[in-house]
C-alpha positions as CSV (number, residue, x, y, z in Angstrom):
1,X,-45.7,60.9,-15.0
2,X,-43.1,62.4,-16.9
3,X,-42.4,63.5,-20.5
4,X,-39.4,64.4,-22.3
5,X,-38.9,65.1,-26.3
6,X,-36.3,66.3,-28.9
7,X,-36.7,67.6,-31.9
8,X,-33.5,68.4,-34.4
9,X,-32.8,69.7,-37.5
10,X,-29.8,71.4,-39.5
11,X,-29.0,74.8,-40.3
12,X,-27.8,76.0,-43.4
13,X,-24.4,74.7,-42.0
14,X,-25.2,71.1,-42.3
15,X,-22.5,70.0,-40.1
16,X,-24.3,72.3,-37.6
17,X,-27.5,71.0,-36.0
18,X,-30.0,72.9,-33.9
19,X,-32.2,70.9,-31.5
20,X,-35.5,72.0,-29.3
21,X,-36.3,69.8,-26.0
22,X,-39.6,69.8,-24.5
23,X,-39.7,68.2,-21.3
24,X,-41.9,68.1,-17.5
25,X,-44.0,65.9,-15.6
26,X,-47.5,65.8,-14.1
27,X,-46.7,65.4,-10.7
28,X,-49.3,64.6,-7.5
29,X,-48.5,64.8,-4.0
30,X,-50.3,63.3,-1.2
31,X,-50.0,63.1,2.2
32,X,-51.2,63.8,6.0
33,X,-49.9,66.9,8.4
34,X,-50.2,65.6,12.0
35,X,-50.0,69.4,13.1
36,X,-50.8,72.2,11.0
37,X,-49.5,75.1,8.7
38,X,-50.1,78.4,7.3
39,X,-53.5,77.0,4.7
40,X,-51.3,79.1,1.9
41,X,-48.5,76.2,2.3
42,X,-50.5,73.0,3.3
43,X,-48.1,70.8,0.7
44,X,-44.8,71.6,1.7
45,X,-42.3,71.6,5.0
46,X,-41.4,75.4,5.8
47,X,-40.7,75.8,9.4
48,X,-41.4,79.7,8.7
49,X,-45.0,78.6,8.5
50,X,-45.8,76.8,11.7
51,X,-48.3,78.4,13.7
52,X,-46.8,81.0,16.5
53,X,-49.5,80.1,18.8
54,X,-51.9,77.4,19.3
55,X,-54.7,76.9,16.9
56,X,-53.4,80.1,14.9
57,X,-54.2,77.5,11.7
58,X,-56.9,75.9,13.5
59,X,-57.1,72.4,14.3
60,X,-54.3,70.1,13.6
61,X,-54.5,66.9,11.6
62,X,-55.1,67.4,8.0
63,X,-55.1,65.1,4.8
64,X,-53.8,66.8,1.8
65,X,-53.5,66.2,-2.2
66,X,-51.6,68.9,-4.4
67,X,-50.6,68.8,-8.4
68,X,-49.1,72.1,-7.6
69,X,-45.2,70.7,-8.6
70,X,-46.4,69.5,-11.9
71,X,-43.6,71.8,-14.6
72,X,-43.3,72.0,-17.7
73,X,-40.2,73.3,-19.7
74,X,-38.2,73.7,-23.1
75,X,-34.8,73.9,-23.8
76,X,-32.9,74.9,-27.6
77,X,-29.7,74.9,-28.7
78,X,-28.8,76.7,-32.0
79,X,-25.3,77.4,-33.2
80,X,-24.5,80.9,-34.0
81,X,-21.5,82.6,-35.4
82,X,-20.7,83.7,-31.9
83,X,-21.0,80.1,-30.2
84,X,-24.1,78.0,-29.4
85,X,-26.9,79.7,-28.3
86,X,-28.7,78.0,-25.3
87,X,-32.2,79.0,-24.5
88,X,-34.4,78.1,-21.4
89,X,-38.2,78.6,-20.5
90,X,-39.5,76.2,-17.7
91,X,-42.7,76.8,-15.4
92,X,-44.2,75.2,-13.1
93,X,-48.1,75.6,-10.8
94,X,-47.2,76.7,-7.3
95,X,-47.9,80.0,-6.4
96,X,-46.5,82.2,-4.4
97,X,-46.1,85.7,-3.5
98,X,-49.8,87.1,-4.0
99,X,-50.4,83.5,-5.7
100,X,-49.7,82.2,-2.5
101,X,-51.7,78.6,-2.1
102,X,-52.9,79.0,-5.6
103,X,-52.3,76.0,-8.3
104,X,-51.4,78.9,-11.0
105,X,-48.7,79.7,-13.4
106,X,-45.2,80.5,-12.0
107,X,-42.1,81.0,-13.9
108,X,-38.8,79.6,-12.9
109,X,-36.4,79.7,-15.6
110,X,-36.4,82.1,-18.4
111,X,-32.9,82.7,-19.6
112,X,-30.4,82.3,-22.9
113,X,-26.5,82.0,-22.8
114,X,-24.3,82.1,-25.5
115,X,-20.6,81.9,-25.0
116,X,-19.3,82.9,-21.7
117,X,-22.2,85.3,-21.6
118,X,-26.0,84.6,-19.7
119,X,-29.1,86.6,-19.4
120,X,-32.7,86.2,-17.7
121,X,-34.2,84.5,-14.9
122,X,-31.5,81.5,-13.8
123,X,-30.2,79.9,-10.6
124,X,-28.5,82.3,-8.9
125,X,-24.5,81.5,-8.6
126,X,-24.6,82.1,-5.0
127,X,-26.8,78.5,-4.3
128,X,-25.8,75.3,-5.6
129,X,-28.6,73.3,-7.1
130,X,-26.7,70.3,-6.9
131,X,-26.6,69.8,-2.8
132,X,-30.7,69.7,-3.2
133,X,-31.3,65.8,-2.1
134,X,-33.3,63.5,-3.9
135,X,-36.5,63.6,-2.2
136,X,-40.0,64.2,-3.6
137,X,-40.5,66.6,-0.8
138,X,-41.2,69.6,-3.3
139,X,-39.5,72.7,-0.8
140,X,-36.6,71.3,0.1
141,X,-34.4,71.7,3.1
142,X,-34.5,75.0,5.1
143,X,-31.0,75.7,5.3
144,X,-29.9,76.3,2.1
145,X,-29.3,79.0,0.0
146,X,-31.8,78.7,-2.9
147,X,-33.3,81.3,-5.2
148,X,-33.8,81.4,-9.1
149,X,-33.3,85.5,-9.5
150,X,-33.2,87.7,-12.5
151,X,-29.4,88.2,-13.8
152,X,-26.4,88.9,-15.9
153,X,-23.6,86.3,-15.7
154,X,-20.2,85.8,-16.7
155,X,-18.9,82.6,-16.8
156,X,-15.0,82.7,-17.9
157,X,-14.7,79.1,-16.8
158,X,-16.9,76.2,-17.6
159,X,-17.6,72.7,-17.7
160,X,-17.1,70.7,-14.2
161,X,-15.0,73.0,-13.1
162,X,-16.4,76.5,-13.4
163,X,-16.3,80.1,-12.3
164,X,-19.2,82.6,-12.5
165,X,-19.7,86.4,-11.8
166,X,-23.2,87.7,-11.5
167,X,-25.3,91.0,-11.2
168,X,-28.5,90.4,-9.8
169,X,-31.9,91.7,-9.7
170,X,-32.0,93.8,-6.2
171,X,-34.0,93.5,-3.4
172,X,-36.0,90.4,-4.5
173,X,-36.9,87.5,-2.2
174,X,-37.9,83.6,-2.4
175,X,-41.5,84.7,-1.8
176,X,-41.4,87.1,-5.1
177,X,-41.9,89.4,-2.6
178,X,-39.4,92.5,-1.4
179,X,-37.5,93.9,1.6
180,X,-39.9,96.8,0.8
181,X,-43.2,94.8,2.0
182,X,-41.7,95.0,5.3
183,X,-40.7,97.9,5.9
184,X,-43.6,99.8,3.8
185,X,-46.1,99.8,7.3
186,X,-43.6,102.4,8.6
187,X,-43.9,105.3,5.4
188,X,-40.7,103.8,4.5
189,X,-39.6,102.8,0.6
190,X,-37.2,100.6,-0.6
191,X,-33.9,102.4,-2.3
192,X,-32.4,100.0,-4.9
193,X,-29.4,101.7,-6.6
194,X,-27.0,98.6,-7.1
195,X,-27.5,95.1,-8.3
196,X,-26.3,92.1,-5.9
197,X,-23.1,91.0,-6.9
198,X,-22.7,87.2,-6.2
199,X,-20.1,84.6,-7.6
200,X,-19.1,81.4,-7.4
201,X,-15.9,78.9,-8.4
202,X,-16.2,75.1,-7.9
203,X,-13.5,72.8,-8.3
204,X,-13.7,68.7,-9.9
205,X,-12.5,66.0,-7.9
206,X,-12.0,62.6,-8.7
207,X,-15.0,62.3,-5.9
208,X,-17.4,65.0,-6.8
209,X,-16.6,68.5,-6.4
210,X,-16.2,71.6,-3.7
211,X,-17.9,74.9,-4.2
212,X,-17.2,78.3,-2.2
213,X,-20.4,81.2,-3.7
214,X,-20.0,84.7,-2.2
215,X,-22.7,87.5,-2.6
216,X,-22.3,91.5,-1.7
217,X,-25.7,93.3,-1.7
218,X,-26.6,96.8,-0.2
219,X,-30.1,97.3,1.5
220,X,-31.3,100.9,1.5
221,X,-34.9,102.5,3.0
222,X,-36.0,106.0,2.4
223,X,-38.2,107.5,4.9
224,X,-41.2,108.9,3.3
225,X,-42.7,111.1,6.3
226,X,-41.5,114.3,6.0
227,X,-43.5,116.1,8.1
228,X,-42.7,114.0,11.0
229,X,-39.5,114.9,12.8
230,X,-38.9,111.5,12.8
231,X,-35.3,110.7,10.2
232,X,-35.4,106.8,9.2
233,X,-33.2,106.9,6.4
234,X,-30.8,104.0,6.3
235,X,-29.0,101.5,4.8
236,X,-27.3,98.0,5.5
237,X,-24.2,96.1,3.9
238,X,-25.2,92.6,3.5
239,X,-23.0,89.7,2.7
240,X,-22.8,86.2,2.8
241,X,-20.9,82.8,1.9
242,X,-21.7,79.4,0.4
243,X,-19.6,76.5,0.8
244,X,-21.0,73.3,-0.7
245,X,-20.0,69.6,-2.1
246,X,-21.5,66.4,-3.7
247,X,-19.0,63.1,-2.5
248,X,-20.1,60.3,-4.9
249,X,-19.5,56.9,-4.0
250,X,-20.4,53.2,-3.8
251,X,-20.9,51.0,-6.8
252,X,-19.9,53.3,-10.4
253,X,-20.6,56.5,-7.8
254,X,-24.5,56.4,-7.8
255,X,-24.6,57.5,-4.1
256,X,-24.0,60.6,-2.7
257,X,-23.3,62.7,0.2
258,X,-25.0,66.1,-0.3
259,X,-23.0,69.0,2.6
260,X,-23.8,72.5,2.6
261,X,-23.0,75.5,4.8
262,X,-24.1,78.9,4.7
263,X,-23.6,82.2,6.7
264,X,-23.6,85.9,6.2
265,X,-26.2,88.9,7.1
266,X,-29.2,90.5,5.3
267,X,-29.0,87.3,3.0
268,X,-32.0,86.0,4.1
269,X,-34.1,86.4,0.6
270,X,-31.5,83.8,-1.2
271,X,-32.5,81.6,1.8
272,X,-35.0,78.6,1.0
273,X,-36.5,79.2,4.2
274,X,-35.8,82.6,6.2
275,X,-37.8,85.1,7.6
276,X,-36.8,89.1,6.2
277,X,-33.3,90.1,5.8
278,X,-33.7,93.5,7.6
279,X,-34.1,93.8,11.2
280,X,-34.7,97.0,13.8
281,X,-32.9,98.2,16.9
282,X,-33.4,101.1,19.2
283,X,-30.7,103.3,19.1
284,X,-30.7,105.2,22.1
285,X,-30.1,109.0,23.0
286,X,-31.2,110.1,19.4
287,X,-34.6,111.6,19.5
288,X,-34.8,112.1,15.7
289,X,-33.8,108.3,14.8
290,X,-34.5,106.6,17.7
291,X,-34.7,103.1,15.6
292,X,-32.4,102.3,13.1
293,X,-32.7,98.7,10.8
294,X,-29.8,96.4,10.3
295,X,-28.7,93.8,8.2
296,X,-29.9,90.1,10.3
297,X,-26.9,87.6,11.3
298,X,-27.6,84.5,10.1
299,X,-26.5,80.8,9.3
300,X,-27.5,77.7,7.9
301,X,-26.7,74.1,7.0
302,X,-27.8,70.7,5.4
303,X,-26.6,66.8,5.0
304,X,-28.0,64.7,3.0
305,X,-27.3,61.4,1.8
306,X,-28.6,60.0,-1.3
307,X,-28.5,56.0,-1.7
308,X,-29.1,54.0,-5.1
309,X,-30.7,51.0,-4.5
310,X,-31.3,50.0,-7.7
311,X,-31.1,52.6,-11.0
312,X,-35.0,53.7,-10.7
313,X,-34.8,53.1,-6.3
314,X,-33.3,55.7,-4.3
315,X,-33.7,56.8,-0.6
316,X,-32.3,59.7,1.1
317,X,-31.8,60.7,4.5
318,X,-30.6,63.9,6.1
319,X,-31.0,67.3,7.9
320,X,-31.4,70.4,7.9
321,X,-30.9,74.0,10.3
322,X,-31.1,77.6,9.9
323,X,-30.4,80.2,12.8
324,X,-30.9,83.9,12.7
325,X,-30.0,86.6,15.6
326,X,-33.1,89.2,16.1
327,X,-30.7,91.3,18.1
328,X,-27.6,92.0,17.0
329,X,-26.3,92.8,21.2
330,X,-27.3,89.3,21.4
């Protein structure tokens, strides 16, 4: 069940108008899991949290119902000297992070534009919304780049063709987690002097369009032990591209083929599915860092195709991969 609403009015300008729009859905999921998961994700597909060993979840075979996808959202426009001022607060009720498994409160969009200018909480430039298929599976596939982070955007070109520069929040992850929570066991802490830098340009065609996102982030640790004789300080360039495309086609171009590819290192938080970004090595013949961490290799796809049976009837079929290198001599 779904609702959407607008509400207008004018401004003092009356040949300005200023609208609100309220819209979301109450949405319930059922299904059965023939196997089993972590309990904390029982109502979604993540490969990252299949059991490592038999019976880790206990016993496999599990009906399920979950109204944690329900959302909720409202959107303004209001015309300002400067341009139209866009506004966006949207949440939804599946946890994560310490919410993990919870049906609670979690934001996914709070952000305002106005002009070539953006601020807040937003999809980040370096995924592409538009290559998610058309599923009711609420996670999505596992190989693409997808992450709504904290920001401020430039966007000198827009429209269907566009181009956007980003500084992002550092050192964040899907999970609204950190790099840190991994590497905190160790005495270590988290050094986050720069913001991720990610951008993206994608080009119209008479078929769709073509997208190519780019993001350059720096992961530091600071070891915390000094009266060890242990020295863990270390840092690790990470990188990554995007290359994505919607190909409409069929009868007034309701179907479409959804292709996305993605590879880099130490990317892993923008992933929709990854384990952490930061891996460790030995580093042999150093006594006093004899383990040194490094951004993980990694890559990922997805193909989906989207068909429109009728305007309300759609079916989509498709897949999805992610691989990641633990050893970077491998």
């Amino acid at each position: 069940m779904s609702l959407a609403a607008v509400v207008q009015g004018q401004t003092a300008d009356s040949t300005k108008q200023r609208s609100m729009e309220v819209y979301g859905f109450a949405m319930m999921d059922m299904g059965y899991n023939a196997g089993a998961i972590d309990p904390n994700w029982f109502d979604v597909m993540r490969p990252t949290k299949l059991p490592a060993y038999k019976d880790e979840f206990g016993s496999e075979g599990n009906m399920y119902f979950s109204v944690r996808q329900s959302r909720f959202g409202v959107k303004s426009y209001t015309p300002t000297p400067l341009g139209e001022l866009y506004t966006q607060f949207e949440f939804e009720m599946f946890g994560t992070g310490v919410d993990a498994g919870q049906t609670t409160i979690r934001l996914r969009h709070a952000y305002g534009q106005i002009g070539k200018w953006g601020a807040g909480q937003y999809w980040s430039p370096f995924m592409d919304i538009d290559v998610f298929p058309n599923s009711v599976e609420y996670w999505g596939p596992c190989g693409m780049a997808f992450f709504r982070n904290v920001q401020l955007r430039y966007m000198p070109i827009q429209g269907d063709t566009k181009l956007t520069f980003a500084l992002e929040r550092p050192g964040a992850s899907a999970d609204q987690g950190s790099y840190g929570d991994v590497i905190s066991s160790a005495g270590l802490a988290p050094r986050l002097q720069v913001p991720d830098f990610s951008a993206e340009y994608r080009k119209a065609t008479k078929f769709g369009y073509v997208e190519l996102a780019g993001i350059v982030r720096n992961a530091a640790w600071v070891d915390q032990n000094s009266s060890d004789s242990l020295d863990l300080d270390g840092s690790a360039l990470c990188y990554g591209l995007n290359l994505t495309s919607n190909i409409h086609y069929g009868a007034e171009k309701k179907n479409t083929i959804r292709f996305g590819f993605v590879f880099g290192q130490g990317i892993q938080n923008y992933m929709n599915d990854a384990t952490t970004d930061i891996g460790v090595r030995a580093n042999p013949g150093n006594a006093k860092t004899p383990i040194e961490g490094y951004a993980l290799p990694m890559m990922g796809g997805s193909l989906f195709v989207d068909h429109f049976w009728t305007p309300k009837m759609s079916s989509t079929i498709g897949g999805s991969f992610i691989d990641m290198t633990l050893d970077a001599s491998s």
